[in-house]
N, C-alpha and C positions, 0 to 999 in steps of 0.2 A: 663860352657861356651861350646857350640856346634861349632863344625868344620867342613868346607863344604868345598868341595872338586871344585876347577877351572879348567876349561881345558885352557892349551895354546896353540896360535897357532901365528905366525906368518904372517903378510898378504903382498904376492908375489909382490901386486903393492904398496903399501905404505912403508911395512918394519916395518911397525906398528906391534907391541903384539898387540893382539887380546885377551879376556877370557871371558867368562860365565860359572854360576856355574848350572851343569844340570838340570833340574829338576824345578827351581828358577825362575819365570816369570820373566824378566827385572833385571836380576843379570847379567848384562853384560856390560864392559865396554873394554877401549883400552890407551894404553901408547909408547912414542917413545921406553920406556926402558922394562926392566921387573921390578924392581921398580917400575917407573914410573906405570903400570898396574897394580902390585899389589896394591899400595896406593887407584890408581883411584876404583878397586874393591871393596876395602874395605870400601871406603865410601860410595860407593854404597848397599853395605850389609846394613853396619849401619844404613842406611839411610829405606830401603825397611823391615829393622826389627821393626823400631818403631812403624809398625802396627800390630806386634807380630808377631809369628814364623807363617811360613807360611806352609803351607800342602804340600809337592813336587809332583808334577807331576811325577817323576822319582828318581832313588837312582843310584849316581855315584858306579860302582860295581869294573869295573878294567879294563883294556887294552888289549889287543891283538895283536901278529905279525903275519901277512899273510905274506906267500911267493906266487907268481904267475911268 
């Protein structure tokens, strides 16, 4: 089983989770919760892998702290 990496983000006017998995055309979805988002993603993975694994555009690598 392969593990893909989501980003979260919270949206300022809704309050909504936000997530897409980088790389992943249309691996993206949203939840009132964080539950709630991860479910809704994952059935959207499910769903976009039954046309088999797909080639990623990009590879989640890791994060970074700027100060300014």
């Amino acid at each position: 089983m392969k593990k893909y990496t989501a980003i979260v983000e919270k949206c300022g006017e809704t309050g909504f989770y936000v997530g897409y998995v980088p790389g992943f055309p249309g691996c993206h979805s949203q939840g009132e919760t964080r539950d709630e988002l991860h479910k809704n993603l994952q059935e959207v993975l499910e769903m976009l892998l039954e046309d088999g694994e797909p080639e990623l555009a990009s590879e989640f690598v890791g994060i970074d702290t700027l100060a300014a």
